[in-house]
VEXDREN-2710 file (C-alpha; in Angstrom, 1 decimal):
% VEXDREN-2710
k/r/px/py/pz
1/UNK/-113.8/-23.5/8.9
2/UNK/-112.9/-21.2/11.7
3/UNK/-109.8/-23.7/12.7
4/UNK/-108.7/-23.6/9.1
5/UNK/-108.1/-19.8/9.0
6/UNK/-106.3/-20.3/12.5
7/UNK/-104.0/-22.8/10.9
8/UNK/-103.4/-21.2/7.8
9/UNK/-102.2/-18.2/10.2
10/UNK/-99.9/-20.3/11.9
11/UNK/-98.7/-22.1/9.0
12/UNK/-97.8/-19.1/7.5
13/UNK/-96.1/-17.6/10.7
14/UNK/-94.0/-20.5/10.0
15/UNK/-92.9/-20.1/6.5
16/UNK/-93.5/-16.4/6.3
17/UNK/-89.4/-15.7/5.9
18/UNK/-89.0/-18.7/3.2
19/UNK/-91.7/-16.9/1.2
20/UNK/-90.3/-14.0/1.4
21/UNK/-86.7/-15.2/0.3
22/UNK/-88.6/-16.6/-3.0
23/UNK/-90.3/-13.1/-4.1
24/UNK/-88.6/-12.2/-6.9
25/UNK/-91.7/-11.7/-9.0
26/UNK/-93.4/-9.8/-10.0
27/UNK/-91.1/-7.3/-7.9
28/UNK/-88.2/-8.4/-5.9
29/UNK/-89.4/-6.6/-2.4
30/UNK/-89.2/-9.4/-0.4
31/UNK/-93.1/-9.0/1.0
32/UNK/-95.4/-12.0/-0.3
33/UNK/-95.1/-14.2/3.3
34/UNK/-95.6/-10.8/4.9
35/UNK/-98.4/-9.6/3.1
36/UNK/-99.9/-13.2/2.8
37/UNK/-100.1/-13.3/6.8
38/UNK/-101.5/-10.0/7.0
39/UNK/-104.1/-10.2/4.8
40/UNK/-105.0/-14.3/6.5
41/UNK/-105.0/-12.5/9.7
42/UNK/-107.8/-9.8/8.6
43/UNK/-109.5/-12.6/7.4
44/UNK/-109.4/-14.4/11.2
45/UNK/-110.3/-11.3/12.7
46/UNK/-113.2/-11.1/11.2
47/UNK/-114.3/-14.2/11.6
48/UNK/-113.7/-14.7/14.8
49/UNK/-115.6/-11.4/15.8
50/UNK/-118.7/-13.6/15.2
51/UNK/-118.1/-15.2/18.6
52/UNK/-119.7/-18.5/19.2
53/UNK/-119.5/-21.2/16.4
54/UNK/-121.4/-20.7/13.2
55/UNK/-121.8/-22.5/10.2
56/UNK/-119.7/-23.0/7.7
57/UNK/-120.9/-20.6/5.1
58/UNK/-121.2/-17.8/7.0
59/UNK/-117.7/-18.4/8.5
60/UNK/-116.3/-18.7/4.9
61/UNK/-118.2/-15.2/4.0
62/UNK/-116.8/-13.8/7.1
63/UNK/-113.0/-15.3/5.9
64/UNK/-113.9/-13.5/2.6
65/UNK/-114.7/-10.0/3.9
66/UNK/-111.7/-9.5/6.6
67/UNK/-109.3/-10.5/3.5
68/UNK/-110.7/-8.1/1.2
69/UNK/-110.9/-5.4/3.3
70/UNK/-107.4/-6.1/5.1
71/UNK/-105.8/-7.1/2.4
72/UNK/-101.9/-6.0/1.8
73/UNK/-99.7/-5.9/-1.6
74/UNK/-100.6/-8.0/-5.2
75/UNK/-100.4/-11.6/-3.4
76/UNK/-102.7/-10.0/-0.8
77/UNK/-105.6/-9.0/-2.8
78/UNK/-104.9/-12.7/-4.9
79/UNK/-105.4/-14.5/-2.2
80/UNK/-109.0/-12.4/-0.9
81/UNK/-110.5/-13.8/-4.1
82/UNK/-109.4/-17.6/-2.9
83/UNK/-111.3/-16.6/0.0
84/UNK/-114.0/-15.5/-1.5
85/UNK/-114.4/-18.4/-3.6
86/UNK/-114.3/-20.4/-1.1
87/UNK/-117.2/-18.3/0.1
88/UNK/-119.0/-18.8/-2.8
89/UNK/-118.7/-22.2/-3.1
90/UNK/-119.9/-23.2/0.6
91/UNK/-123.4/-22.7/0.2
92/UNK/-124.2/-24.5/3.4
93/UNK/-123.6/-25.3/7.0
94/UNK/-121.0/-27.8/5.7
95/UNK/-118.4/-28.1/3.7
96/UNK/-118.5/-31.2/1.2
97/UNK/-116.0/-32.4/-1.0
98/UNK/-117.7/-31.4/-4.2
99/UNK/-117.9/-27.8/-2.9
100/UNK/-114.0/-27.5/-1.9
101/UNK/-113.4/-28.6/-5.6
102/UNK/-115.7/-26.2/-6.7
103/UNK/-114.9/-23.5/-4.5
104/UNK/-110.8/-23.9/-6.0
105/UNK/-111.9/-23.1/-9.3
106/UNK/-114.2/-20.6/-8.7
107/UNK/-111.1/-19.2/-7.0
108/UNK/-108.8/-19.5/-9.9
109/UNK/-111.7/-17.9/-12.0
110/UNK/-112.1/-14.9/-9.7
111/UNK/-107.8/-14.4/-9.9
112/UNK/-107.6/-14.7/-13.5
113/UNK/-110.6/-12.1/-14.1
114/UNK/-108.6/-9.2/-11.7
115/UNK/-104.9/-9.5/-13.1
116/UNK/-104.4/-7.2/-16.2
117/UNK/-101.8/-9.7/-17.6
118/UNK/-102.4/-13.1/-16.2
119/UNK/-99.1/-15.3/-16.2
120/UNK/-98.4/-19.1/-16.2
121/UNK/-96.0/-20.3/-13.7
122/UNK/-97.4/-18.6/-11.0
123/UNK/-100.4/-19.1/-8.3
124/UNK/-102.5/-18.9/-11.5
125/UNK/-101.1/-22.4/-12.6
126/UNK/-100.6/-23.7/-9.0
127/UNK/-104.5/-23.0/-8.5
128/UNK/-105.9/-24.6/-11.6
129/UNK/-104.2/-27.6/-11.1
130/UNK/-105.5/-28.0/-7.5
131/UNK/-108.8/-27.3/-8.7
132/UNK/-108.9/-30.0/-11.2
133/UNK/-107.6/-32.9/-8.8
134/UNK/-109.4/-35.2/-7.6
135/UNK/-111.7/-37.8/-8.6
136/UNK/-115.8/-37.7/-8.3
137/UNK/-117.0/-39.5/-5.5
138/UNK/-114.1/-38.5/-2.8
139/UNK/-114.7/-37.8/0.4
140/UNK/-113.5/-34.1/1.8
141/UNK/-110.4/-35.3/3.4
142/UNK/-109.3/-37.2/0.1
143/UNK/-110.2/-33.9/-2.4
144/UNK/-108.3/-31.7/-0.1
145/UNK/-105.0/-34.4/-0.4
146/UNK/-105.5/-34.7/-3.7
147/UNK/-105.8/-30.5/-4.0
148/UNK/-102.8/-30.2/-1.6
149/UNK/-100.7/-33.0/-3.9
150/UNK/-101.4/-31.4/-7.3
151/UNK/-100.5/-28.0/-6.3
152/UNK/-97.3/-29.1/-4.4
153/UNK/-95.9/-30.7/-7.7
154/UNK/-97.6/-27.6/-9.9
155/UNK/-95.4/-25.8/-7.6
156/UNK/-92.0/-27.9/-7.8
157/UNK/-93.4/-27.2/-11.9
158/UNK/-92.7/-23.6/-11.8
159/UNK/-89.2/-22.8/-11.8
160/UNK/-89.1/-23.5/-15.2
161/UNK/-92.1/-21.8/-16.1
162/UNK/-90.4/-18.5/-15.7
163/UNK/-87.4/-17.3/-16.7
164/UNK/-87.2/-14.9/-13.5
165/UNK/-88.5/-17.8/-11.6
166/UNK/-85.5/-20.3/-13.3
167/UNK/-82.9/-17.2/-13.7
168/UNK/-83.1/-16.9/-9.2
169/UNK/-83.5/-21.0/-8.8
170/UNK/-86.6/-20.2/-6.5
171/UNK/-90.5/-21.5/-7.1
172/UNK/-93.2/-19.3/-7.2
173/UNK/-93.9/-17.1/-4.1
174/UNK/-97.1/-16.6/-3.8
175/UNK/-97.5/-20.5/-5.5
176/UNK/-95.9/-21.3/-1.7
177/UNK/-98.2/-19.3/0.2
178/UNK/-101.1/-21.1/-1.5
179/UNK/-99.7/-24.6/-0.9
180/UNK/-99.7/-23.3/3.0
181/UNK/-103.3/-22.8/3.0
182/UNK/-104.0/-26.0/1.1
183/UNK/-102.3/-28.1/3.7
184/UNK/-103.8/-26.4/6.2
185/UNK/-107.0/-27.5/5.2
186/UNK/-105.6/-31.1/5.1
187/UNK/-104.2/-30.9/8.5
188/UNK/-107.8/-29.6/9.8
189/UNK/-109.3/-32.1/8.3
190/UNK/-107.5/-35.4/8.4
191/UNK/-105.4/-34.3/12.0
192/UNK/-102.4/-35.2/10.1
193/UNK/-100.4/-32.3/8.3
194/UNK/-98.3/-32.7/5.1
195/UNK/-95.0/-32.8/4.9
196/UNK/-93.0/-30.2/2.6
197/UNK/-89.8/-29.3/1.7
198/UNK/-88.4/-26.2/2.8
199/UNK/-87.9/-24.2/-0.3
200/UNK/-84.9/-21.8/-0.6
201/UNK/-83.4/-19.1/-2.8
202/UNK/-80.0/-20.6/-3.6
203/UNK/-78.2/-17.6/-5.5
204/UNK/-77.2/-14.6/-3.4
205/UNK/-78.7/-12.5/-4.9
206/UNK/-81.1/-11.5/-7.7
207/UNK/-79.7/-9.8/-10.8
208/UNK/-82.9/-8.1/-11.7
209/UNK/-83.1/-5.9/-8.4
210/UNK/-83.5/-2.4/-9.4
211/UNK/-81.1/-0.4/-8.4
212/UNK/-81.7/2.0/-5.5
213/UNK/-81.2/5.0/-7.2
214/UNK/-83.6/4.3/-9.9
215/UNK/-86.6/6.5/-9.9
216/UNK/-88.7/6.0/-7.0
217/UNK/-91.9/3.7/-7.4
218/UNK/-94.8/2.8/-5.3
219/UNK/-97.2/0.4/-4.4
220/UNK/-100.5/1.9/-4.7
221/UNK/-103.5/0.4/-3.2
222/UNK/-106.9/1.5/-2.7
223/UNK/-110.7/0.6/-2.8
224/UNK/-113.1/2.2/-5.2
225/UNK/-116.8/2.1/-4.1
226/UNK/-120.6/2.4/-5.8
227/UNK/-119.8/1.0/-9.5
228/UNK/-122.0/-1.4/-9.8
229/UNK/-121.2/-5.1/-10.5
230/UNK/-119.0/-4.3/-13.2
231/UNK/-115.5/-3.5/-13.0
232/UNK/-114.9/0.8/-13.8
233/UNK/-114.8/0.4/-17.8
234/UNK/-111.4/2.0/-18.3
235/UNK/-109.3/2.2/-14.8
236/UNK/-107.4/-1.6/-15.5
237/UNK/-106.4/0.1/-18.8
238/UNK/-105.2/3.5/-17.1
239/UNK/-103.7/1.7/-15.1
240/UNK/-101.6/-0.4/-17.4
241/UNK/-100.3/2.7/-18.3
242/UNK/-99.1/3.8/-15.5
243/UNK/-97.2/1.0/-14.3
244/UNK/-97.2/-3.0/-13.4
245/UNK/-98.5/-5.7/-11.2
246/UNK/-102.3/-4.4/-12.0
247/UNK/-105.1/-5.9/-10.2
248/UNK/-108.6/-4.8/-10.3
249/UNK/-110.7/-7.6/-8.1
250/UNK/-114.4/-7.2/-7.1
251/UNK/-114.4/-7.5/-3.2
252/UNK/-118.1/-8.6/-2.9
253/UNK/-119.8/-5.7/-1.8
254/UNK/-120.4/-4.2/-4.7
255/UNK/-117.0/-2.2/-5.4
256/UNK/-113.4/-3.5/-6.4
257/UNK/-109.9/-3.7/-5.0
258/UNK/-107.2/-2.0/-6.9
259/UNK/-103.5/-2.6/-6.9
260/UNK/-100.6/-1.5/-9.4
261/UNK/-97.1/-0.8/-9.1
262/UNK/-95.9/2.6/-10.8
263/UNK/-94.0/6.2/-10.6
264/UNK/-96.9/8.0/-10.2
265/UNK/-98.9/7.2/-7.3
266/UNK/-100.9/10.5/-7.5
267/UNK/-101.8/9.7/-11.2
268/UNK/-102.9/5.9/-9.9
269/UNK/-105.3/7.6/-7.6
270/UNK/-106.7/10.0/-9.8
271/UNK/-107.7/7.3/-12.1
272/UNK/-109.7/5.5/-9.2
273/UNK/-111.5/9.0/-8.7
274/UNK/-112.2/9.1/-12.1
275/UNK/-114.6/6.2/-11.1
276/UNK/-116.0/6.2/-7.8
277/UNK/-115.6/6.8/-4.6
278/UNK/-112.1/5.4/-2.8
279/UNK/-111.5/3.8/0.5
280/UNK/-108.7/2.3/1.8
281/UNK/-106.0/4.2/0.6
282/UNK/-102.3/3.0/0.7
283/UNK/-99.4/4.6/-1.1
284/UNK/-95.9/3.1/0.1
285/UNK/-92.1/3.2/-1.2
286/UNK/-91.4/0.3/-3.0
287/UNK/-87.9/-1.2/-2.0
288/UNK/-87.0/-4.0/-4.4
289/UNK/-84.4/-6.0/-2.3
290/UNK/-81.9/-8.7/-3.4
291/UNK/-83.4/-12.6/-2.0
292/UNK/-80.4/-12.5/0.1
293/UNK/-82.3/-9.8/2.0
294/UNK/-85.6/-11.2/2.3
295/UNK/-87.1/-13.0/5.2
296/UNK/-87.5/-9.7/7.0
297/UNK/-89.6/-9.5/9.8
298/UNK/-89.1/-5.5/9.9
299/UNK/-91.2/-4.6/6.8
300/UNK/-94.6/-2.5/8.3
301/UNK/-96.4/-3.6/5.0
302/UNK/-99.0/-6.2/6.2
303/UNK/-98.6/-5.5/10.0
304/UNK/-101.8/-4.9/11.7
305/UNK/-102.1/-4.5/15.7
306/UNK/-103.3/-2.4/18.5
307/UNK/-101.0/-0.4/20.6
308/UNK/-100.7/-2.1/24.1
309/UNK/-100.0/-0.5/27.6
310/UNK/-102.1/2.3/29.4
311/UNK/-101.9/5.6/29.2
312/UNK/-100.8/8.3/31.2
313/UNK/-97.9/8.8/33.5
314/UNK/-97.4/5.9/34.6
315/UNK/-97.6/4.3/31.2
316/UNK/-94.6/6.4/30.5
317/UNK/-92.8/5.1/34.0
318/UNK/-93.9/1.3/33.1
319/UNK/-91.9/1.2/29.9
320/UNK/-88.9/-1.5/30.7
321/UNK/-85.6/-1.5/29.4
322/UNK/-85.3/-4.1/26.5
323/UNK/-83.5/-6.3/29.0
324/UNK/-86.9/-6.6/30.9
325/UNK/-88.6/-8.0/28.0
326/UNK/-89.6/-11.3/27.4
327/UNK/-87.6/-13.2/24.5
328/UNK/-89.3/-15.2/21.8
329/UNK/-89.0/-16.7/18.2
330/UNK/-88.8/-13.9/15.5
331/UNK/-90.5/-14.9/11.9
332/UNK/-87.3/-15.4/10.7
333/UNK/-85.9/-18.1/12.5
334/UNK/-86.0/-20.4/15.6
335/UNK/-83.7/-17.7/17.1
336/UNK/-84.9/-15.4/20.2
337/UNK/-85.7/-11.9/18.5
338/UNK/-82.8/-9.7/18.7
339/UNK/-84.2/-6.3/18.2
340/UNK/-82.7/-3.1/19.4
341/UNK/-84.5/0.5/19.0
342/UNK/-82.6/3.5/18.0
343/UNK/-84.0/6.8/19.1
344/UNK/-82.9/10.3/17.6
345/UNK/-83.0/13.1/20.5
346/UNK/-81.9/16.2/21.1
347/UNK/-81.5/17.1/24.7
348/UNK/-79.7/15.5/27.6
349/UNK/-82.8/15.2/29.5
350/UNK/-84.9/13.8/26.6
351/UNK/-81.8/11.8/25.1
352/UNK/-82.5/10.1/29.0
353/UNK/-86.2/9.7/29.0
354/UNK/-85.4/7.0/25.7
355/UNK/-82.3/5.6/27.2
356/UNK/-85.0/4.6/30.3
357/UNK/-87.7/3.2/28.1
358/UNK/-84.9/1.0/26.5
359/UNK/-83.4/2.8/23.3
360/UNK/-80.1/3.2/22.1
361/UNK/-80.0/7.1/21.4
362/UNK/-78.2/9.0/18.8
363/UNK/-77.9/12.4/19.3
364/UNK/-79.6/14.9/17.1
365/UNK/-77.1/18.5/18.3
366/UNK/-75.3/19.6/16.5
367/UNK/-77.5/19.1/12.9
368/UNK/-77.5/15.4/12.1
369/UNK/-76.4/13.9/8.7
370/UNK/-77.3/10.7/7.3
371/UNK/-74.0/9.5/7.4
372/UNK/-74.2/9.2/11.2
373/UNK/-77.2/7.8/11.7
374/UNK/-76.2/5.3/8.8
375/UNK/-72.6/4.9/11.0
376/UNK/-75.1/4.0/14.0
377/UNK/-77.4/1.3/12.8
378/UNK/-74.2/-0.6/11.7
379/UNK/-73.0/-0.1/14.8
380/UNK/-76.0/-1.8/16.6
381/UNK/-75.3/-6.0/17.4
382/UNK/-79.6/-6.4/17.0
383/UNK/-80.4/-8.3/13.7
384/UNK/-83.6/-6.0/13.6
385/UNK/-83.3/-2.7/14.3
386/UNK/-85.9/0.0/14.7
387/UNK/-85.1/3.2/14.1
388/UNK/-87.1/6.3/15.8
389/UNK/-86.5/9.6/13.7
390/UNK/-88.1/12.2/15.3
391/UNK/-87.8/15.0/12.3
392/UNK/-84.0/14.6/12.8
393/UNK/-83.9/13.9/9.1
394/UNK/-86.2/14.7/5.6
395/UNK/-87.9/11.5/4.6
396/UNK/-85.6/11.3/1.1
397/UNK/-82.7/10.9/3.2
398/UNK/-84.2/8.2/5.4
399/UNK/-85.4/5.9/2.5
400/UNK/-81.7/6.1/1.5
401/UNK/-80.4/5.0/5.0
402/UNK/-82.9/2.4/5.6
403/UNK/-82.0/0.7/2.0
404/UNK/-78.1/1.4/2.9
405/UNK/-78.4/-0.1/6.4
406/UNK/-80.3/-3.4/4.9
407/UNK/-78.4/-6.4/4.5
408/UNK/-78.5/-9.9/5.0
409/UNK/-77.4/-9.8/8.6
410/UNK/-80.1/-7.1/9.4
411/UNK/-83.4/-5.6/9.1
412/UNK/-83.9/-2.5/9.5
413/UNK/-87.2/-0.3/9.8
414/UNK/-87.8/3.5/10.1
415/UNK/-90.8/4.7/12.0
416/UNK/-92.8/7.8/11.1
417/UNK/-92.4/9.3/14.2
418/UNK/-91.9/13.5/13.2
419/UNK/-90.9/14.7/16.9
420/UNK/-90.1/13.5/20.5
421/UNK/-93.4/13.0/21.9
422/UNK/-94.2/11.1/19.2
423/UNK/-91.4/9.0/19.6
424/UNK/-92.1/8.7/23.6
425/UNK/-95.6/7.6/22.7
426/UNK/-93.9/5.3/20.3
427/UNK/-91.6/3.4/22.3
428/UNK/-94.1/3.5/25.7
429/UNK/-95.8/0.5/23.4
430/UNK/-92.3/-1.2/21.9
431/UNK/-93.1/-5.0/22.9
432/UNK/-90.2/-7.1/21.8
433/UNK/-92.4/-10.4/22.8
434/UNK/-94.2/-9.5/19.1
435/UNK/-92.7/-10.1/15.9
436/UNK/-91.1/-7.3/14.7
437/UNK/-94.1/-6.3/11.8
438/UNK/-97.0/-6.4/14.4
439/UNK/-94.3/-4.4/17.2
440/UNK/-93.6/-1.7/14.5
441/UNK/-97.4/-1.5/13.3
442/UNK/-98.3/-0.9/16.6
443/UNK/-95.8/1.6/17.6
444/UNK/-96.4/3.5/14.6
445/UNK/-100.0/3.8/14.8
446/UNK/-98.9/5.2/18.6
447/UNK/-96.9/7.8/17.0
448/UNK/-99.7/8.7/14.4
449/UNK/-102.4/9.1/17.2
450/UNK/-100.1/11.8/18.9
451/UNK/-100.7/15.3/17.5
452/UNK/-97.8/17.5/18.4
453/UNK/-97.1/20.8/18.3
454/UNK/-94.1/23.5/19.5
455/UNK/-93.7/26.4/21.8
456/UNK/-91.2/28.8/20.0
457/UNK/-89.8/32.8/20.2
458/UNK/-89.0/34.6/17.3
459/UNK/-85.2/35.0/16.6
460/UNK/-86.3/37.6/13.9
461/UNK/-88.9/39.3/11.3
462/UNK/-90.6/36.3/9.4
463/UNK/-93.5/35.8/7.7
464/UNK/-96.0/33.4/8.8
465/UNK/-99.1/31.8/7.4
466/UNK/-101.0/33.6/10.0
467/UNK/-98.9/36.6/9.9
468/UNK/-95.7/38.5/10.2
469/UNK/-94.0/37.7/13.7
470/UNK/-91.4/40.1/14.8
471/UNK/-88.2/39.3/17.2
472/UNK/-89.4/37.9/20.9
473/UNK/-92.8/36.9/19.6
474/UNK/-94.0/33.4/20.7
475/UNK/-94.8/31.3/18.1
476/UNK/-97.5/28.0/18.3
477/UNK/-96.8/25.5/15.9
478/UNK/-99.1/22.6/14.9
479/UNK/-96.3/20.1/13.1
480/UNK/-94.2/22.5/11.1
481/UNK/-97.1/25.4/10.6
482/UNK/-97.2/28.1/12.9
483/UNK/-100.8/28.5/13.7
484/UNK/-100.5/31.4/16.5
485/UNK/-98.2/34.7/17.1
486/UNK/-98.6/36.7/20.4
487/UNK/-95.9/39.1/21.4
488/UNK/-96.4/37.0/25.2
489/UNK/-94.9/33.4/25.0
490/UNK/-97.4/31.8/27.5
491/UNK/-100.0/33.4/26.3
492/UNK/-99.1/31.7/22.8
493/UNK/-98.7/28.5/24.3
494/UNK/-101.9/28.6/26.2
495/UNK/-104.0/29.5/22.6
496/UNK/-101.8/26.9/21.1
497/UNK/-103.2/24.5/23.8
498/UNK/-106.9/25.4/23.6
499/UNK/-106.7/24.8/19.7
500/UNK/-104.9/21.5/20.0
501/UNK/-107.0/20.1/22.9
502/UNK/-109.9/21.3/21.2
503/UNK/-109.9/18.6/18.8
504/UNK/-109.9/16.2/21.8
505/UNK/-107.8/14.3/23.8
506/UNK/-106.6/12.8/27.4
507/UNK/-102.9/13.0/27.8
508/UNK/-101.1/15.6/27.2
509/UNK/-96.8/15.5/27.5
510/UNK/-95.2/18.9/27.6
511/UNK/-91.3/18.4/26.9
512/UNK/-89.5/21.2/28.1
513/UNK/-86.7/22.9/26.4
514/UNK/-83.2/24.4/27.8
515/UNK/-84.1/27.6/27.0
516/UNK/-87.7/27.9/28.5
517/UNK/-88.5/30.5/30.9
518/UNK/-89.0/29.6/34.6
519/UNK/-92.8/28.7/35.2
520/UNK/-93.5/28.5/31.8
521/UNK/-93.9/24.6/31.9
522/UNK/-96.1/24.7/35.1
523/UNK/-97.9/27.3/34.1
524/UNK/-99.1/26.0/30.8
525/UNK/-100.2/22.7/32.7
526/UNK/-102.2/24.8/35.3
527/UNK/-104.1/26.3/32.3
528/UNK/-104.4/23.0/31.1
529/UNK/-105.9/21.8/34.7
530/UNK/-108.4/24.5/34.6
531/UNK/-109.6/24.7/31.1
532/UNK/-109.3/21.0/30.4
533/UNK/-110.5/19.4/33.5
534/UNK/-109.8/15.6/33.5
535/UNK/-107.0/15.7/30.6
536/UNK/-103.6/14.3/32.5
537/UNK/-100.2/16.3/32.4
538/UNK/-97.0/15.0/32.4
539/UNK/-93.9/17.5/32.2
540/UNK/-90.7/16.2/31.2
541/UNK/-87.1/18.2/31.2
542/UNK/-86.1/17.8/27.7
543/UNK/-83.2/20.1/27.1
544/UNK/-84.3/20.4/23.5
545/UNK/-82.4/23.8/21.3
546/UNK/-85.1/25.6/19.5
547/UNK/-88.4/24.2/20.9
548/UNK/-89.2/26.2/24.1
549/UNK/-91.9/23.3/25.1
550/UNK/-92.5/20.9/22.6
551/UNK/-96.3/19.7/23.2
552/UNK/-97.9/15.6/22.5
553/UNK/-101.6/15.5/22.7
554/UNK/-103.3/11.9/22.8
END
């Protein structure tokens, strides 16, 4: 059972960027072979945290809860309930032919019950019909042929089941993901894999894409906990309300997944709260992208990973140039990956310190428009390109680049990296040797787990949230809020300090700014040495305008 998940991984590694060209339904974002292999890879992790062998059914239940609890967009949460009735089904140490039948339609009963609108042509169909094949009295390895065989030509079936489907030429993309996991379980359990066409969007591009300056949408996600065993009475129907692509599927422990595409993400949540308690909360822009576009392997949806490296200074010296690294297949073909990293920074010093870890930097003085960071990323020769902000640019403007940038030559992602120490902390974990989803998850989350803040002076009168601040003052900022005014700068940096590291932490980066004082740098990490014993400083000339120090805790 445990080798299944691993080959369904794999399998899916494989075909992730031919499922991805065939997601045209329900939204064209490209996603389904992305989110499919994120959500199988929760489902591995959690089954192989059990260690040593174990029986079947408790490696199926296992399989079951990583996917529900990991699982990422509409064919994500689909296939946790194949998992879980596949858990259900296996009610013992082995897995018999009678029980993988069962355990199919179980599966397609579970799928039907959380879509608001089910749909024929899609997995739906796919499922049933791989649920009913077979003949009494087979062995496992001839049920899970006969499974496999039934839901290939279910699949071939539905491009003509749907006119979105027949309008793009393509079959069913989430149908295709299925069919990956179906032969995996024939591979594991006859040693002899099936062979399947490669299926391909043949029109360049889908008519139905929305257009990207329709009003924004988003795919909301989240978990509502301690409702019982029935689903909230009302929530699917506020939900059809609010949007599309509904789905409200029991995860097994005693609450429900929710997933709908809509406007109003706030409105989606607020109808979860209505019922319960939430968990798991996920609100992302959704990008509807022609098929010509898809097989990214740059979309952070569905990438989960753990930053690598160490930390400390020489964490920051260890980062290699992106000639250093080593090359390997991306997701999207048998091609090396070609990724390139484009840092925003401001400051000759700092503009250095990315140019060492292996980034193509844009400068961010004087102001930056979109135009030129736009101008840059088509300047790049990478065929995946990550892009580090740094608060160089609002986040309206940066949806707009990355869908401007996107084309079929390249992928592009944008990182939520709001300053320059989060983008150091970023990049000090860029590993090119990943595919480009579990590279970006990871340098993201590296950004995310560095709280920064800012060492300013007052260039006037201003009111604060803590205050009024007069000309000269120095001003501690956590992100953008200033949080301390004291007419001495270092002693404003110091308090901002104590507050920051009072939340914790063991790195500290202080990026120094052209127009800091003398001293100011080295005496802020003395105070750090001697209230904060065992906390590491590193002290960087930046060059930075504006910020006198600009501070990364970790």
């Amino acid at each position: 059972m445990l080798r299944w998940g691993h080959t369904c991984v794999a399998g899916l590694e494989r075909r992730r960027a031919e499922i991805d060209a065939l997601n045209v339904f329900p939204v064209p974002d490209s996603d389904t072979g992305t989110n499919l292999l994120s959500t199988m890879r929760a489902a591995v992790a959690e089954a192989d945290r059990a260690g040593e062998p174990v029986a079947a059914d408790r490696t199926a239940a296992a399989l079951a809860r990583g996917a529900v609890s990991g699982a990422r967009g509409n064919s994500g949460i689909i296939v946790a309930q194949v998992l879980r009735g596949l858990a259900e089904a296996t009610t013992g140490p082995v897995l018999a032919a009678a029980e993988y039948r069962a355990a199919l339609l179980r599966a397609a009963a579970l799928v039907r019950e959380s879509l608001s609108e089910p749909i024929e042509g899609t997995i739906l169909t796919v499922l049933d019909r791989a649920g009913a094949a077979g003949r009494s009295g087979d062995d496992l390895a001839a049920a899970a042929r006969a499974g496999a065989d039934a839901a290939s030509a279910a699949l071939d079936a539905t491009r003509d089941q749907l006119d979105v489907l027949r309008d793009a030429g393509v079959v069913d993309a989430g149908a295709r993901g299925l069919l990956v996991l179906l032969d995996a379980m024939v591979t594991v359990v006859t040693g002899e894999a099936p062979a399947r066409p490669e299926y391909s969007a043949p029109v360049p591009a889908y008519p139905g894409a929305r257009d990207a300056a329709a009003d924004p949408r988003y795919e909301v996600m989240y978990r509502v906990t301690d409702t019982g065993t029935e689903p909230p009475a009302d929530l699917r129907a506020r939900l059809d309300r609010l949007g599309d692509s509904v789905v409200v599927a029991a995860d097994g422990r005693g609450g429900w997944s929710v997933h709908v595409h809509c406007a109003d993400a706030g409105a989606a949540v607020e109808a979860g709260l209505a019922m319960g308690g939430l968990a798991d909360i996920r609100i992302e822009y959704l990008v509807e992208a022609d098929p010509a576009r898809s097989g990214t392997d740059s979309d952070t949806r569905g990438a989960r990973g753990r930053p690598g490296g160490t930390c400390g200074v020489d964490r920051r010296r260890a980062a290699r140039t992106a000639g250093d690294r080593p090359r390997r297949s991306s997701g999207r073909s048998a091609e090396p990956a070609d990724r390139g990293v484009l840092a925003i920074a401001a400051g000759t010093g700092a503009a250095e310190l990315f140019e060492a870890a292996g980034a193509v930097v844009l400068g961010a003085e004087p102001a930056l428009r979109s135009a030129d960071l736009l101008a840059a990323i088509r300047r790049l020769p990478h065929r995946e390109v990550l892009v580090l902000p740094n608060g160089a640019l609002p986040a309206q403007e940066l949806v707009a680049v990355g869908a401007a940038a996107r084309d079929a030559h390249r992928d592009v992602l944008l990182l939520p990296s709001t300053s320059m120490v989060q983008g150091l902390a970023a990049l000090a974990v860029h590993d090119r040797s990943r595919i480009a989803v579990d590279d970006a998850f990871a340098m993201s989350e590296a950004a995310a787990a560095t709280r920064w803040g800012a060492l300013r002076r007052a260039r006037g009168r201003a009111l604060t949230m803590v205050g009024t601040c007069g000309p000269g003052d120095g001003l501690g900022l956590v992100g953008h809020d200033v949080v301390v005014i004291d007419g001495d700068t270092r002693t404003a940096g110091e308090t901002l300090l104590d507050r920051m590291l009072g939340l914790g932490g063991e790195l500290v980066t202080l990026l120094v700014g052209a127009e800091a004082p003398d001293g100011l740098a080295d005496g802020l990490a003395h105070h750090i040495g001697e209230e904060f014993p065992g906390v590491e400083v590193t002290v960087y000339t930046g060059g930075q305008r504006g910020d006198l120090i600009q501070i990364g805790v970790e």
